[in-house]
N, CA and C atoms as a LAMMPS dump frame, in Angstrom:
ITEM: TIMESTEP
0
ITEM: NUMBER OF ATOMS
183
ITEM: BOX BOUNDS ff ff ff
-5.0000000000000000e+02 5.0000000000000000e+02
-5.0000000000000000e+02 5.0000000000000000e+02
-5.0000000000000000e+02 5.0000000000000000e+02
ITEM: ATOMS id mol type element x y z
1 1 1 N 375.501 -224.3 140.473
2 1 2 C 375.279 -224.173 141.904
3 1 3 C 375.91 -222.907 142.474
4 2 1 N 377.125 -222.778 141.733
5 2 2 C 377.799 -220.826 142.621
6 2 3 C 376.975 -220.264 142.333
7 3 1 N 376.323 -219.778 141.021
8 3 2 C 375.539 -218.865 140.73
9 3 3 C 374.356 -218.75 141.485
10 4 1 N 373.636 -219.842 141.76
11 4 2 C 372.769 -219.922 142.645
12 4 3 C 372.976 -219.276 143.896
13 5 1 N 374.17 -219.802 144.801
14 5 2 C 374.585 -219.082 145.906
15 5 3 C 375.238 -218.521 145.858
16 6 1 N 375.761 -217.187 144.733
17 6 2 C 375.64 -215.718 144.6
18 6 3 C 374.476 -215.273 144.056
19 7 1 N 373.296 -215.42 143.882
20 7 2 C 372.007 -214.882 144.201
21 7 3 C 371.635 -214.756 145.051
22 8 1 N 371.085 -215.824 146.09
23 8 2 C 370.772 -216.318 146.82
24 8 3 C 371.2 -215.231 148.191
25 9 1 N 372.914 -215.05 147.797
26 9 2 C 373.581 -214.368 148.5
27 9 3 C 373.219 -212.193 148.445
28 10 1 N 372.996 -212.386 147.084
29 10 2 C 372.694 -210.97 146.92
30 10 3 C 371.631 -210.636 147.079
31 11 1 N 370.227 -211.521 146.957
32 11 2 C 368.821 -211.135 147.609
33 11 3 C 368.912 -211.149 148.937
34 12 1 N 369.562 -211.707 149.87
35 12 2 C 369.762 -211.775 151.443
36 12 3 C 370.422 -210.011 151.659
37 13 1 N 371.9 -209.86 150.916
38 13 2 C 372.108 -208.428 151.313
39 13 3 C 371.453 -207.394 151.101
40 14 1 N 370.479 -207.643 149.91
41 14 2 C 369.565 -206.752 149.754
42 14 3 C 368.581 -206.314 150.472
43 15 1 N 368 -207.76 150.902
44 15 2 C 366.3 -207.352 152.094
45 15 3 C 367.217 -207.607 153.429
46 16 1 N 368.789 -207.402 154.129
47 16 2 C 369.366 -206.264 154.754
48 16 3 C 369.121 -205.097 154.49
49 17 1 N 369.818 -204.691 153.374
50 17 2 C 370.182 -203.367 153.92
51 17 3 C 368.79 -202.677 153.664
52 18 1 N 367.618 -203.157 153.549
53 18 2 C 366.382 -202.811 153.092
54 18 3 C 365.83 -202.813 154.455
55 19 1 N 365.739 -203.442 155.446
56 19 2 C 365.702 -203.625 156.407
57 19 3 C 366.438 -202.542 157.255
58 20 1 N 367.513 -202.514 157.337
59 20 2 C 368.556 -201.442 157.865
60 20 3 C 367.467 -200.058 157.44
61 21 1 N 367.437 -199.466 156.05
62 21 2 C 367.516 -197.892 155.648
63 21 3 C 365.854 -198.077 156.485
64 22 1 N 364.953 -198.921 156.684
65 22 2 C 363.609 -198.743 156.694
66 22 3 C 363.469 -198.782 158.155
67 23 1 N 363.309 -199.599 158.801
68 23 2 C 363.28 -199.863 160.068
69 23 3 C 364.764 -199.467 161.189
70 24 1 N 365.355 -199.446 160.683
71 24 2 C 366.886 -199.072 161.828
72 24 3 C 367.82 -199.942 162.268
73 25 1 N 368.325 -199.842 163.657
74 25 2 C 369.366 -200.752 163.494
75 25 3 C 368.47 -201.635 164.602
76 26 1 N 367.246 -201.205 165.163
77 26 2 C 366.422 -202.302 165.83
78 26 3 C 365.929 -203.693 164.402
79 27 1 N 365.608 -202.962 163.38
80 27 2 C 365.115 -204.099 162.501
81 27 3 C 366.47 -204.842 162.285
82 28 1 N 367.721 -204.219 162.319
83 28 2 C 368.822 -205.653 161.886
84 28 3 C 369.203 -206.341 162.94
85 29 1 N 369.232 -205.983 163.84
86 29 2 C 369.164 -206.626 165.718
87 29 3 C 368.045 -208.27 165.371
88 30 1 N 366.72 -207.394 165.105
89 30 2 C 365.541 -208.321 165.049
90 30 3 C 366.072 -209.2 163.73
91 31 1 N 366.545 -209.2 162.461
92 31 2 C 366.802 -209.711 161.806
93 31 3 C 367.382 -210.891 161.66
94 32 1 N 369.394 -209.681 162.237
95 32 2 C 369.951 -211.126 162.797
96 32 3 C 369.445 -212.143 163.899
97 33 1 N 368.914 -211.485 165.063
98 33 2 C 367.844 -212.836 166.037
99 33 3 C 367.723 -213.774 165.189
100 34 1 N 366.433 -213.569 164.298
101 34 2 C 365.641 -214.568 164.091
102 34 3 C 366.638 -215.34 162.735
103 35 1 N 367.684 -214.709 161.81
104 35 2 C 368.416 -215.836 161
105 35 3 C 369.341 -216.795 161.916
106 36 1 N 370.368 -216.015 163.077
107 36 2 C 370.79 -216.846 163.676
108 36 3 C 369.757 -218.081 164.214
109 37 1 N 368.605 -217.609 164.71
110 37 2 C 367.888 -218.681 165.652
111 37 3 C 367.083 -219.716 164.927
112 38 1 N 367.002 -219.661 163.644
113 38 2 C 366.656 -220.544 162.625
114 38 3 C 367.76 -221.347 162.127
115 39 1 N 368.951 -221.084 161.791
116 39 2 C 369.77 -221.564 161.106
117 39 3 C 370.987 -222.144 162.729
118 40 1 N 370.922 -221.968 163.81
119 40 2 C 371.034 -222.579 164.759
120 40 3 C 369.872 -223.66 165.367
121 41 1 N 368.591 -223.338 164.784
122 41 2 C 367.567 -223.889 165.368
123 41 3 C 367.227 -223.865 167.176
124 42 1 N 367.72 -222.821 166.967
125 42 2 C 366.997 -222.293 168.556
126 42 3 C 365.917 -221.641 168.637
127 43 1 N 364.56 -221.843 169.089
128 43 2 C 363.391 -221.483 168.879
129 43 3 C 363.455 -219.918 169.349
130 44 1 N 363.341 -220.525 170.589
131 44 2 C 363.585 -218.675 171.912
132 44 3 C 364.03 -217.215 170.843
133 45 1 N 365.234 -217.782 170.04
134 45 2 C 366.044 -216.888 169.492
135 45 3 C 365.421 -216.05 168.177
136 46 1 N 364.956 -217.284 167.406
137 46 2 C 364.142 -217.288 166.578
138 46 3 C 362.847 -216.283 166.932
139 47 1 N 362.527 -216.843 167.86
140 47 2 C 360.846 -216.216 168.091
141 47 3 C 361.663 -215.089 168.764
142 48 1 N 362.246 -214.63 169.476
143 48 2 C 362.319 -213.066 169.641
144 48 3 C 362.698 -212.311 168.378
145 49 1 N 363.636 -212.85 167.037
146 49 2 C 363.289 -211.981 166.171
147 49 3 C 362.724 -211.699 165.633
148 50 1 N 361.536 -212.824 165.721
149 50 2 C 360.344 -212.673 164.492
150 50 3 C 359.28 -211.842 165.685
151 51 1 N 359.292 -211.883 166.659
152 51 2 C 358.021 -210.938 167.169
153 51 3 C 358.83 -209.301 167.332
154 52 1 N 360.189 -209.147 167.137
155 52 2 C 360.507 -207.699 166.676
156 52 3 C 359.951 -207.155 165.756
157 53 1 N 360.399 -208.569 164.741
158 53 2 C 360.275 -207.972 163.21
159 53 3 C 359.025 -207.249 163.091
160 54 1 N 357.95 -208.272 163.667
161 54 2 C 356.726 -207.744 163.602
162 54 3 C 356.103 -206.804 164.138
163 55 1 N 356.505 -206.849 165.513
164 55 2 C 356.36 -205.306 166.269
165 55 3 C 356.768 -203.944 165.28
166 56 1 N 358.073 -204.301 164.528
167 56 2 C 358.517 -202.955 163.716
168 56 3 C 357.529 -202.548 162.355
169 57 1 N 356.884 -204.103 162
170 57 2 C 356.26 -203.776 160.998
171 57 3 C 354.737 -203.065 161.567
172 58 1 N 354.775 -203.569 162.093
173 58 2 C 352.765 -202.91 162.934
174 58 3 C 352.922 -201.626 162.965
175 59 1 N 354.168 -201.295 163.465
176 59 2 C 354.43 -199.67 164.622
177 59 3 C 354.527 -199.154 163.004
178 60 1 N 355.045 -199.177 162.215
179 60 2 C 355.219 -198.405 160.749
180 60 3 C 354.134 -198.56 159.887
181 61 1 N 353.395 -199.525 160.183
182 61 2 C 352.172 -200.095 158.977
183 61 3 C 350.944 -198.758 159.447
């Protein structure tokens, strides 16, 4: 089970800082939103990071 959640843990810092070098510090803003607002289960919070996220991905796609 650690090993698991040190993976688990190192694919998360990864599609950070992947996030960070690609999109900026708006994509980790939008990031953290939407993990806090999932893992709090606050929708509002949630859905404003996920319609960043996506805004950042459109504007670059």
């Amino acid at each position: 089970m650690p090993l698991v959640a040190l993976v688990v843990a190192a694919l998360v810092i990864g599609f950070e800082q992947l996030v960070q070098w690609k999109y900026g510090p708006m994509g980790i803003i939008a990031f953290v939103a939407l993990s806090i607002g999932v893992k709090a289960r606050n929708g509002a919070l949630g859905g404003v990071g996920a319609v960043l996220l996506v805004m950042l991905l459109a504007r670059s796609g």
